[in-house]
N, C-alpha and C positions, 0 to 999 in steps of 0.2 A: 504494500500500500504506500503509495505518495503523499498525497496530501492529506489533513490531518487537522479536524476542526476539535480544539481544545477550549475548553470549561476553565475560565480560574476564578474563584472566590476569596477574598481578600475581606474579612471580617473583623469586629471590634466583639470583645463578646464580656459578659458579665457575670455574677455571681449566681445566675440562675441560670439554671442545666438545659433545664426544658426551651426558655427563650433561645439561648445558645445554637441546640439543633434546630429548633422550630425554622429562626433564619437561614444555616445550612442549606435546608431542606429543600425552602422556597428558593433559594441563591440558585441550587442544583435544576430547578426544575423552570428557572428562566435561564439558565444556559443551555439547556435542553432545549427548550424550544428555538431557541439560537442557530439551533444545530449541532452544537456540541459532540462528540462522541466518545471524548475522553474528558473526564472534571476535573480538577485535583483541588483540594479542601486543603488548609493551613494545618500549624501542627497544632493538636490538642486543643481542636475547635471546638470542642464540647464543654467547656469550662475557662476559668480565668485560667492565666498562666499562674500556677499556684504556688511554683519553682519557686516564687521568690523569697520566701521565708521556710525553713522545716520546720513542719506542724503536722505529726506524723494521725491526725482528722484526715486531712488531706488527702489519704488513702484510701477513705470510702470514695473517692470520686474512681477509682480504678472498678472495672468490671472483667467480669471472666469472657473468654471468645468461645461461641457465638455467646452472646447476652442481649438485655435491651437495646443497649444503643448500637452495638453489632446489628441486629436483625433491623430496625429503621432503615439504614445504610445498604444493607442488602436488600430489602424490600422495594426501594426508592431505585437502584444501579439497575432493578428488575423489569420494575414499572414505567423507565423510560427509557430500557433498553440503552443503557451505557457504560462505560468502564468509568468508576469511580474512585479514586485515591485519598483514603481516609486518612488520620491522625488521631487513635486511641491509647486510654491508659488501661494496660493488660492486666489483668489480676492472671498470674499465669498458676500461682502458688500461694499460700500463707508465709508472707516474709519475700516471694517473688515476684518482682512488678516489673514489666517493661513499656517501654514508649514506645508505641508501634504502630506503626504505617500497615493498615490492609486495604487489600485491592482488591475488588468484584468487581467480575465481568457482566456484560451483559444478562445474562441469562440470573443473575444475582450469587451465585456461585464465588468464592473466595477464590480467587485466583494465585492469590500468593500474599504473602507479609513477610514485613521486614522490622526489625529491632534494631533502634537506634545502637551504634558500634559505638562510637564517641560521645561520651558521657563529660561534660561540661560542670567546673565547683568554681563559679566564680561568685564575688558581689553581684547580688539580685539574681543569682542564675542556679539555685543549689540542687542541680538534679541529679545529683550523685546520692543523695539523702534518697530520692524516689523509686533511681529506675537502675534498674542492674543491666551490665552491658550485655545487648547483643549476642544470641550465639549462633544466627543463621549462615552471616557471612555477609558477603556481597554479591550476591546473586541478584540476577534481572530474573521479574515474573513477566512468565508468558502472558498474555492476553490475547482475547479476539482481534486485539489493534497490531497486537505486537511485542517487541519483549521492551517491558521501560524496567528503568531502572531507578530504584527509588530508594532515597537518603534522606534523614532528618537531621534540619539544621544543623549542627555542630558541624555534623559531617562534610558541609560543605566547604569546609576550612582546607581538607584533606585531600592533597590531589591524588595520595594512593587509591582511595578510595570510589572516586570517580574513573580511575584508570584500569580498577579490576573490574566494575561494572563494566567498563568500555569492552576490557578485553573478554567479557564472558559473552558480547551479543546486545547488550543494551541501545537500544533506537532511542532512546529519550531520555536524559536525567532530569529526574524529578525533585525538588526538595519543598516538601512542606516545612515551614518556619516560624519560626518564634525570636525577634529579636529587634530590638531598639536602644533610646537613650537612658542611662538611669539620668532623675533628675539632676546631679549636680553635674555632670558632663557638661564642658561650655562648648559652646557654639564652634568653636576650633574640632575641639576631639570627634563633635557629633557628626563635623563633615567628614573630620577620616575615617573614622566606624565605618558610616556608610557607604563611602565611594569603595573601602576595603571589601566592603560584603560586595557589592556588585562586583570589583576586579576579579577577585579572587573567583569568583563562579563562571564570568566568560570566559577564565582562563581555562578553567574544568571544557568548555565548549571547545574552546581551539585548538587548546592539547590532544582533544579525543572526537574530534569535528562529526560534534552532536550536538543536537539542539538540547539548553536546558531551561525549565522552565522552576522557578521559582514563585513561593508563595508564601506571604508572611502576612502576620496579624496587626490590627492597627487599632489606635487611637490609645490613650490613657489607662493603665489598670494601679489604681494606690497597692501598696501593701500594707496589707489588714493588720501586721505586727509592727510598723512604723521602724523595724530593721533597716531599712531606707528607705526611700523617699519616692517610691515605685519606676515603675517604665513609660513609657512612653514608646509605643510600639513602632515602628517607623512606616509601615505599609512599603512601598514602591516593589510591588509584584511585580516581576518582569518575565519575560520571555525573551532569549539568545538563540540567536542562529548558530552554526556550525565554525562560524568564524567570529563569533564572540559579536557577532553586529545585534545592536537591541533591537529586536522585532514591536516590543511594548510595554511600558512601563503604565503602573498604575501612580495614583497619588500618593504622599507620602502621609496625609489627614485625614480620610475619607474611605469608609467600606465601600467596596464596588464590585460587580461581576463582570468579565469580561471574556468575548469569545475571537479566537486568534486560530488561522488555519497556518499549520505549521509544511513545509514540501519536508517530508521526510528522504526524499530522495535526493537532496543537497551534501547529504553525507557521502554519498559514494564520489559525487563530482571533486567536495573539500579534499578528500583522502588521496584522491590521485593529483591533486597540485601540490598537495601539504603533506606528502605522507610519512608524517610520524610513525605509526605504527612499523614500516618496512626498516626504517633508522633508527630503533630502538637496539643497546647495547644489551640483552638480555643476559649476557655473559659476564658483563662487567655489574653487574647490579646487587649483587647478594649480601652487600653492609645493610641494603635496605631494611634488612631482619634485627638490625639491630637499634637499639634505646638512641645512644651515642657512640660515635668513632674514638676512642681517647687515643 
């Protein structure tokens, strides 16, 4: 398949669960009528970003798979016939939680999930408190579209990680997100944060000349423990071409839905001008296993 009409939903969401998806939901099924054929949801759009203090409460917001708000998600991927790229908190165990991206196919069927790998302890971000890492890997989930490959936030820091998607078959890298200014950031830092998050992602494009599409949450959420001074979510969802060129950015203030037809088929063209992949030293690379070189 070529072309490639994509869903992105870019949300503010609040202390109540039910509002949270309710919007989803509707977001989902006006990019559907759009055309859409593939969505992708932000990370952990069913609640506040809760990371920002440990308040180990905060764990009843996790649910087991399938569950409630699994089956909505599946229900909805069914009913309008599309692949949907969710952001849930997994009760997988008593004491085992992950942050995890599932994906239903059309037919509403679980197509595949992923477990955030890169687990994040910084100011306003304690989710090392929450979510225990990852142990699928980085694998792309097949779908009816095709095989995308999907990372959560942090991840997108990592260009290993974008580059074993790459090299396993992945047509798409996906990252649902969570990430903005804490309040005391001045105006200097908040523009390098951000143009870093954006660099750093079309670089994951060029390197691996794949479209990626990014999707983060926006507007204000305080924290409830005054631990800090809360976020300020940045929004600007975007979508990168295979050469890092921006196809579409959202606002950095404002929820919005938007629908963008991606030519999957620009990847074959990037690869044979650009072709990394043939010039990669696979011989010379095996420090990569390690922490640090001393």
């Amino acid at each position: 398949m070529g072309k490639l009409k994509v869903g992105i939903v870019q949300q503010s969401c609040s202390e109540k669960k039910e509002e949270n998806i309710a919007k989803s939901l509707t977001e989902i099924q006006e990019c559907a009528a759009k055309g859409a054929k593939l969505i992708v949801l932000q990370e952990l759009h069913s609640s506040i970003y809760f990371c920002q203090a440990e308040e180990p409460a905060m764990f009843d917001l996790a649910e087991p798979f399938p569950g409630p708000t699994y089956d909505r998600f599946s229900t909805i991927a069914k009913s309008l016939g599309i692949v949907l790229v969710t952001s849930l908190f997994e009760k997988r165990a008593s004491g085992i939680y992950h942050n995890t991206a599932v994906v239903f196919d059309k037919d509403g069927t679980e197509a595949g999930r992923y477990r955030k790998m890169h687990i994040p302890d910084d100011p306003a971000y304690y989710e090392k408190f929450y979510f225990t890492p990852g142990d699928i890997g980085f694998h792309p989930i097949q779908t009816s579209l095709g095989k995308i490959g999907v990372l959560i936030c942090w991840d997108q820091w990592y260009p290993e990680a974008a580059r074993l998607m790459a090299l396993a078959g992945a047509e798409l890298l996906i990252y649902p997100t969570a990430i903005g200014y804490e309040k005391t950031d001045t105006t200097a830092e908040k523009t390098r944060q951000r143009e870093a998050w954006m660099i750093a992602q079309r670089a994951h494009a060029i390197a691996n000349g794949l479209p990626v599409i990014s999707v983060n949450r926006v507007g204000f959420e305080p924290n409830w423990t005054q631990v800090t001074q809360g976020i300020e979510f940045w929004g600007s969802s975007f979508v990168a071409g295979p050469q890092g060129e921006i196809l579409w950015e959202a606002d950095q203030t404002h929820p919005c839905h938007h629908v963008i037809e991606i030519d999957k088929s620009k990847t074959e063209k990037v690869r044979r001008i650009w072709p990394f992949f043939r010039d990669r030293r696979i011989d010379a690379y095996g420090d990569l296993t390690k922490r640090f070189i001393d």
